[in-house]
N, C-alpha and C positions, 0 to 999 in steps of 0.2 A: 198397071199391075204392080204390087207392092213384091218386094221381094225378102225373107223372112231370110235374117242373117241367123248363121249358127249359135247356138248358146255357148256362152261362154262360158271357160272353166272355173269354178271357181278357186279362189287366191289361197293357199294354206300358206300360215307361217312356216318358218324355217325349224327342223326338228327341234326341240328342247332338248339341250347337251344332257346323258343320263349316265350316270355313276350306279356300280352296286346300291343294293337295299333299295333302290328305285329313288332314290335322291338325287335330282338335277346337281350341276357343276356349279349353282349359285350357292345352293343349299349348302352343297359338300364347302364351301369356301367361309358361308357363313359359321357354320359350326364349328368351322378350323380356329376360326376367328373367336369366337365363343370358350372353346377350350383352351386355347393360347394363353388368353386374357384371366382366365380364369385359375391354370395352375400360377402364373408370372403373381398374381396379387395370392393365393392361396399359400404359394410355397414357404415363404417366407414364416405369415400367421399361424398354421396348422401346426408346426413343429413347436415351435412358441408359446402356445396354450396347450399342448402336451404337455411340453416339458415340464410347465408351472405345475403342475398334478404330480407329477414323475419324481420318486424318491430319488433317483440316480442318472446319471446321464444318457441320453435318446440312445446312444450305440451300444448300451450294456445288456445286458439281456435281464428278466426277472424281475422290471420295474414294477413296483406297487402304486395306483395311483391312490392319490389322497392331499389334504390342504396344509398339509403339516410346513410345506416351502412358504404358503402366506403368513403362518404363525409366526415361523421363525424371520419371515421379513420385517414385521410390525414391531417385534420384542426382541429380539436379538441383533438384527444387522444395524440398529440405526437409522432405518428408513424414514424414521417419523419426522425427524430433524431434516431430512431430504428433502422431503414434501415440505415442507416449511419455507427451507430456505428457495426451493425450486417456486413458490404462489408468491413469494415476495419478488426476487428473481424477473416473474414474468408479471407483477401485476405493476413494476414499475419500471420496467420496457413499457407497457401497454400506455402509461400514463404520460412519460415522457416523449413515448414517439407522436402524441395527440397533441400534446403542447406546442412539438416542432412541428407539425406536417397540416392540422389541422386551421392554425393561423396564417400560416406560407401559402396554402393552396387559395384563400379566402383573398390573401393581397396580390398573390401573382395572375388569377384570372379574370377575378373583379374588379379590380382597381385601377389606376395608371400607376402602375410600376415601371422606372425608368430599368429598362434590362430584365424588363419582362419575362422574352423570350429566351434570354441567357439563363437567365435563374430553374427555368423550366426545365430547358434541355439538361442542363447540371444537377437536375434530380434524376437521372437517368444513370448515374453511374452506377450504382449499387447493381446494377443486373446485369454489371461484365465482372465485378469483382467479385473474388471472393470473400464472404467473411471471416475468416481463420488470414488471409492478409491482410483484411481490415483491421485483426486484431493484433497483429506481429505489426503495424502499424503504430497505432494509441501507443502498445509498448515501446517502441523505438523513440517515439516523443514526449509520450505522457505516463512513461513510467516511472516507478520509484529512481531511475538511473538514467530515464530517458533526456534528450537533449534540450526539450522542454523545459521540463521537473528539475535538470540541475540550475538551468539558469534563473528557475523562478525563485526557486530553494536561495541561491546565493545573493538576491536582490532582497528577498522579505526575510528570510532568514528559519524561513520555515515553507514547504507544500501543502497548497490549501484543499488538494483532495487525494485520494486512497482510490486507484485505481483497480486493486485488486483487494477489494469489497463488494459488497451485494448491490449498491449506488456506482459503483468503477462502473462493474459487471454491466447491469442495465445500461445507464449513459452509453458507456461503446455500445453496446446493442441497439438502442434506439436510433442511434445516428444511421444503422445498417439499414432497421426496418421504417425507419420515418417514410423513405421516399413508397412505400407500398402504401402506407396511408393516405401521405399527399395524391397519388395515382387516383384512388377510389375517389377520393372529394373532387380533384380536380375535374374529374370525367363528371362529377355529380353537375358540378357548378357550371361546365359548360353546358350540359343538355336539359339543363331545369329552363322553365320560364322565368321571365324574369316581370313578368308583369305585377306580382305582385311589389316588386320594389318599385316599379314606374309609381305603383298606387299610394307607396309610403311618399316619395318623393312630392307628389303634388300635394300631399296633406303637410308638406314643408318640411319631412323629415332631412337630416343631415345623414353624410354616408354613416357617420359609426352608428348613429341611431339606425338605417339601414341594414347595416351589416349585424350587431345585435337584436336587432328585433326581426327581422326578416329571412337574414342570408344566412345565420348560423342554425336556428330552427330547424331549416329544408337539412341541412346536410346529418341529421338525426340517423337516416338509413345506412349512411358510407360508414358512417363512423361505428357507427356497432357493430356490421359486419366486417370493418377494419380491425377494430380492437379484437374480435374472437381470432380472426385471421394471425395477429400478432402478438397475441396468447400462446395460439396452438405453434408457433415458430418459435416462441421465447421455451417452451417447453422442450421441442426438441432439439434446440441447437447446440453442439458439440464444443466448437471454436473458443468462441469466450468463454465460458465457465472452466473449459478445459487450463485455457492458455493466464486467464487470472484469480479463476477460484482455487483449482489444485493446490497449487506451491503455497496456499493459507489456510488450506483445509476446507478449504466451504466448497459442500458437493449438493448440485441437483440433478436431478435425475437421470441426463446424460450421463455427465461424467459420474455417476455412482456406478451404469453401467460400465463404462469405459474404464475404472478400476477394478471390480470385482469378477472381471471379464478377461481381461485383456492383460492386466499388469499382475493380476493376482497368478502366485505360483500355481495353486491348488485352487481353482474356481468352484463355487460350489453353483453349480448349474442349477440348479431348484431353486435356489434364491435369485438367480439371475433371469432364469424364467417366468418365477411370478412377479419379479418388476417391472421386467420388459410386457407383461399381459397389463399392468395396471398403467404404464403408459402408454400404451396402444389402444385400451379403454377410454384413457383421457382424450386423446386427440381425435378419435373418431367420435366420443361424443360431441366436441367441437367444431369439427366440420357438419355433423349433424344438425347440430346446433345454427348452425351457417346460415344449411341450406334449406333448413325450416323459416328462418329469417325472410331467406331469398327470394321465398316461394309468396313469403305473406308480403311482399315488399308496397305492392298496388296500394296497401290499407294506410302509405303514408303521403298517397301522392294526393294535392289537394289543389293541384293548377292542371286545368285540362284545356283542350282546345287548340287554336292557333298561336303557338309561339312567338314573344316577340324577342329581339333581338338584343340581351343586356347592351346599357351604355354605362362604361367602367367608372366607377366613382374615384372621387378626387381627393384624395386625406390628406392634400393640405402639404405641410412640415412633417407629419406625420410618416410621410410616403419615404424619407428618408432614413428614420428611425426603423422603416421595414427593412429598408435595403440594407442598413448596416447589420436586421440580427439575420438576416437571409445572407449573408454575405460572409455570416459569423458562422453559421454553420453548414456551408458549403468549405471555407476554406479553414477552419480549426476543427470540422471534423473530418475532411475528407485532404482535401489538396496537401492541407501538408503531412498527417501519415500517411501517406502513399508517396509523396514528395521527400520525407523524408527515409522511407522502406528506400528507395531507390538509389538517394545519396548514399545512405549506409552502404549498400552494396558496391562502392566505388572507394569503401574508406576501411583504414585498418581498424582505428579507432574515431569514434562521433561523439563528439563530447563537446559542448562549449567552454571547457577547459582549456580546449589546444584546439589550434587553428583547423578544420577539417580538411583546407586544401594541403596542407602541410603530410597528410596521412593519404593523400591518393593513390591507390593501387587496383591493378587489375587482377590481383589474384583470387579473389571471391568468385570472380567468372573465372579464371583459368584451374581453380579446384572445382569447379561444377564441371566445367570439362574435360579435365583430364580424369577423372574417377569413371571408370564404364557405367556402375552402379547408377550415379548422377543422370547422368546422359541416357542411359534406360531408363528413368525415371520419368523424364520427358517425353521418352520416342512414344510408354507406354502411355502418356496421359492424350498424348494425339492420339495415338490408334483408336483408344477406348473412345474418345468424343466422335472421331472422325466414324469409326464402324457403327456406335451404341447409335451416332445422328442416324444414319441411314434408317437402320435397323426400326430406331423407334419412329421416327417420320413414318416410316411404309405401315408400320402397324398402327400406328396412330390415324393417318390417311386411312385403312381400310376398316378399322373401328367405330371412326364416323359417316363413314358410306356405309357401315351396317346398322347401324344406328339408329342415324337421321335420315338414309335415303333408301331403305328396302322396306318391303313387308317382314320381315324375318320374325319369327312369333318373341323371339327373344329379345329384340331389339334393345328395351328398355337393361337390361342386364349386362348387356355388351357396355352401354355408357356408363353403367353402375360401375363396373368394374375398370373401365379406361379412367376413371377418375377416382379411384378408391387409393391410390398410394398417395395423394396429397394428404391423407391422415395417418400415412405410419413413418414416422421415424426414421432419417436412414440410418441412426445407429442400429434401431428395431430391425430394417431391411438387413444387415450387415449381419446382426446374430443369427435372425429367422434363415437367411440363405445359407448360412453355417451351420443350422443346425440339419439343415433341408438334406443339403449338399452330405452331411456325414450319414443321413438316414437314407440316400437315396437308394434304389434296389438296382440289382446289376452291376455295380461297379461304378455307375455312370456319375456318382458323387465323386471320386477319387479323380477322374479323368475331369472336372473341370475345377473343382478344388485349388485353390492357389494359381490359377491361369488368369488372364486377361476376361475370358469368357466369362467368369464368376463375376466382374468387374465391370462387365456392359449390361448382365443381365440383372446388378444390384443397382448400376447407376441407368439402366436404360428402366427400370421400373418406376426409379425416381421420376424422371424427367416425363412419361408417360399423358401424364394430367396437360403438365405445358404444352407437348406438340397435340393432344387432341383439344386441348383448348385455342392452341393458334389457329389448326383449319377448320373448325366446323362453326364458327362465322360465316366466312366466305361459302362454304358449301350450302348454310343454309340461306343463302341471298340468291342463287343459281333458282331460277323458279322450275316448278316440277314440272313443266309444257314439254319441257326437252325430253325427259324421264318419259313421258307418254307418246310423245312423236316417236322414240325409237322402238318402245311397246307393239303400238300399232304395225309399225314396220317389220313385227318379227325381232327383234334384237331383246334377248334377256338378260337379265341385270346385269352380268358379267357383261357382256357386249357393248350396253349402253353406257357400262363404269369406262371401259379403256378406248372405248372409240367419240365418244363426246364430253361426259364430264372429266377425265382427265386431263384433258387442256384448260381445263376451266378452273382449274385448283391448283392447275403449275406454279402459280404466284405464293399460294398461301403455302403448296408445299416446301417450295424453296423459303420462307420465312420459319417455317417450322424445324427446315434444316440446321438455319441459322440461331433460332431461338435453343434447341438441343445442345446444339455444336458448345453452346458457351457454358447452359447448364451441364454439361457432362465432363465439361473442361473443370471446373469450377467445384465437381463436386468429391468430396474424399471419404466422409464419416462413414457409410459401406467398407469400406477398401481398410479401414483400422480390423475389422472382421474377417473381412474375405483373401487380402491380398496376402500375398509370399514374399521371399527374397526376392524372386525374378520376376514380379508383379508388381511393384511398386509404384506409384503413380507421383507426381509435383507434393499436391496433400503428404502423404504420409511420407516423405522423405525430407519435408519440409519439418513435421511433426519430430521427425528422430533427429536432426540435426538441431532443433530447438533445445533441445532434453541435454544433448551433448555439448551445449553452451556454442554454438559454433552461428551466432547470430549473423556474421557476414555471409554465410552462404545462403543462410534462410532468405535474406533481401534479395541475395542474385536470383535465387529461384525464384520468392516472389518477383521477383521485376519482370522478370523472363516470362512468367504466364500471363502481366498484363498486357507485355509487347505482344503477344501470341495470338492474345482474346481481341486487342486494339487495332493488329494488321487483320487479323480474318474480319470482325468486323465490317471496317472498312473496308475493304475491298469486297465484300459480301456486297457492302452498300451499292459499290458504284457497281457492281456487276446487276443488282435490281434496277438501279436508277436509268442503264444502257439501256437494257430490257425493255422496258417502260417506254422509253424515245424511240425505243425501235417499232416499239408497236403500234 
């Protein structure tokens, strides 16, 4: 006799968490996320292509809109000669960082380079420094006065170049952005096949014949999406043009902003808006431009299959002649202004006229600290890195979990906008949250208006694109089995985010900490717009002590943020590296 067991009940998931309007806690988080992301990129641009329309300034009341501010840009301010000087500017960065970065990267991956790995890791420095102390740098050495330039001046009897020129200008520039270049190729040249050079090789080809017929061809991709990449940077950058075009008159488009803005008594905001709309045009067409490239990228690849493994080619005598220009522009663009940015700051006067040790002094550091101003200047440029890191990590980390790992109908919008400030300006950022901040309603413009806060959410906009670019690698490597295991289980998206992929993105988040930490260290051309007295950050205190001839303190400060950027850093490192053995 069988015995007929009771039925069973069946299994319901666990409630679905429900908020007003009948919208789940996933929903409600995703759309927080949605509109976060959406005023932080909006606030800045909306006011800004107002303005450009706007006879009169955003806060007056009775504005006319009309195009009379583009008129008067074209024919009256001088603009045309901007734009001139700004395509020469950036199309000879473009050329010269190709020159440096595009041959470097060809001999350091492909080849037997003696110090190989040394020369690699040495193009890695650009992304702790910053460029505005790369440029107070070049100047301490290879300025018209610098320690350089007099010695070379006294031996030929004349200096064989003009720093603060449109060729100055670019040169220091390119030395900043070369290593972005070499990055793209290098990453090219290691993950290509290499079998079509096996095939030249057996046909008795020699490396250079190799390397010109084969291995420069393939790198056709990097390098055009490298050059618009360092177009769209030579267009917005603040530092150099400021720090060697100004004092000779030659303005691009930054600093045209950064005068008629900022230094001007009487600004006329309408002109200052339809140029800041016309540079924000430019650079988002360029990232457009990018990422239409990006998209079509497949249509260049022409080695498919099983990869095989390059074997480094051997140039001979040749491989010498690499080392010494690889060697030439690691340590005369890089080691020694920074090497010398940091002497100076231990000396009265730097000059190879008079002995530098003969001038040794600590007062460069004991005026950085005894002035409160100085020393607030510091505390604020940690808070901002240290708070903006947090801040934009989490929102970056929950941008790419809306993104790339819900259904959310918006999804694609979320990423559109977590990466839409790598095409604006941060001097654009700097105006647009100034204009924001003075139009905002409530009051609530006034209360963060010259604080700190103006200053995480100009420089945490910036940095946005790099921490959702550092995690959503990692996150998309995480296979989605997990995502459906805790599904089944009952567990909705919020659930599934904090109780399993969370640990699983600890790594990439702590990296993005770390990658933030140093861009928001690092970064200032916001803060010429946004900051106060008692806002000041390294950048703009460095900028006003520049102006005030007071170059020994400029060095201590610069020094001061590379020890700052060099200790976090490392010790970031070895706190990953523990991590890692521990697990």
């Amino acid at each position: 006799m069988t015995t007929l067991s009771p039925p069973r009940r069946p299994v319901h998931p666990p409630p679905r968490y429900r908020r007003p309007l009948g919208l789940s806690r996933e929903s409600w988080l995703q759309y927080t996320v949605l509109l976060l992301l959406a005023v932080l990129v909006l606030a800045p641009v909306v006011p800004t292509l107002y303005q450009s329309f706007l006879d009169r300034p955003l806060y007056e009341a009775g504005g006319v809109l009309g195009v009379d501010n583009y008129v008067r840009l074209f024919t009256e301010a001088g603009f045309g000669r901007v734009v001139l000087n700004t395509a020469l500017f950036a199309g000879l960065t473009t050329v010269l960082s190709l020159l440096i970065a595009v041959p470097m990267a060809v001999v350091v991956v492909r080849t037997k380079l003696p110090g190989g790995r040394l020369f690699a890791a040495a193009m890695q420095w650009p992304f702790f420094i910053s460029s505005l102390i790369l440029g107070f740098g070049w100047i301490t050495m290879y300025g018209p006065a610098g320690f350089v330039s007099v010695e070379v001046r006294r031996l030929l009897g004349f200096l064989p170049w003009n720093l603060y020129s449109i060729p100055g200008m670019a040169l220091t520039e390119a030395v900043a952005l070369a290593p972005i270049v070499y990055t793209f190729c290098a990453n090219a040249l290691r993950q290509s096949d290499a079998s079509l050079e096996a095939a030249a090789r057996v046909c008795g080809a020699g490396p250079l014949r190799i390397l010109r017929s084969v291995v420069l061809p393939l790198l056709r991709p990097p390098v055009v999406y490298a050059s618009i990449l360092v177009i769209s940077m030579s267009v917005e950058t603040l530092s150099v043009p400021l720090l060697f075009g100004q004092p000779v008159g030659i303005d691009v488009f930054s600093t045209f902003l950064y005068r008629n803005g900022l230094q001007s008594i009487n600004p006329d905001y309408g002109v200052l808006g339809a140029a800041s709309a016309i540079i924000l045009l430019v650079t988002v067409s360029l990232v457009a431009l990018q990422a239409k490239l990006l998209k079509n990228a497949q249509r260049f690849v022409s080695v498919r299959g099983k990869a095989t493994r390059p074997r480094p080619l051997d140039l001979g005598w040749l491989k010498w002649i690499s080392v010494a220009a690889i060697a030439l522009y690691v340590v005369m663009g890089a080691l020694i202004p920074i090497g010398g940015l940091v002497f100076r700051s231990f000396t009265q006067v730097f000059t190879p006229l008079q002995s530098p040790f003969k001038t040794l002094t600590g007062d460069n550091y004991e005026r950085i600290f005894t002035y409160p101003v100085y020393v607030q200047s510091i505390v604020n440029s940690l808070l901002v890195a240290a708070i903006g890191a947090v801040l934009v990590s989490v929102l970056s980390l929950l941008a790419v979990m809306v993104a790339r790992r819900s259904d959310f109908r918006f999804h694609r919008a979320v990423e559109y906008l977590a990466l839409a400030p790598q095409a604006m300006p941060g001097i654009i950022v700097g105006i647009g949250l100034f204009w924001a901040l003075a139009f905002a309603p409530f009051g609530l413009g006034s209360l963060i208006q010259g604080t700190l806060w103006a200053l995480i959410i100009g420089f945490g906009l910036r940095a946005l694109p790099s921490g959702f670019g550092s995690i959503a690698p990692s996150v998309m490597q995480i296979g989605r089995e997990l995502d459906n295991a805790a599904r089944v289980s009952g567990a909705d998206w919020v659930r599934t985010f904090t109780r399993i992929l969370a640990a699983l993105v600890r790594p990439a988040f702590a990296g993005a900490l770390i990658l933030t930490f140093v861009t928001l260290l690092k970064e200032y051309s916001p803060a010429v717009f946004l900051a106060s007295a008692d806002s000041n950050i390294i950048g703009t205190t460095m900028l006003e002590l520049w102006v005030q001839g007071n170059t020994g303190s400029v060095a201590a400060l610069a020094s001061l943020q590379i020890a700052i950027t060099a200790t976090f850093v490392g010790l970031a490192g070895l706190l990953l590296k523990g991590r890692d053995k521990d697990a």
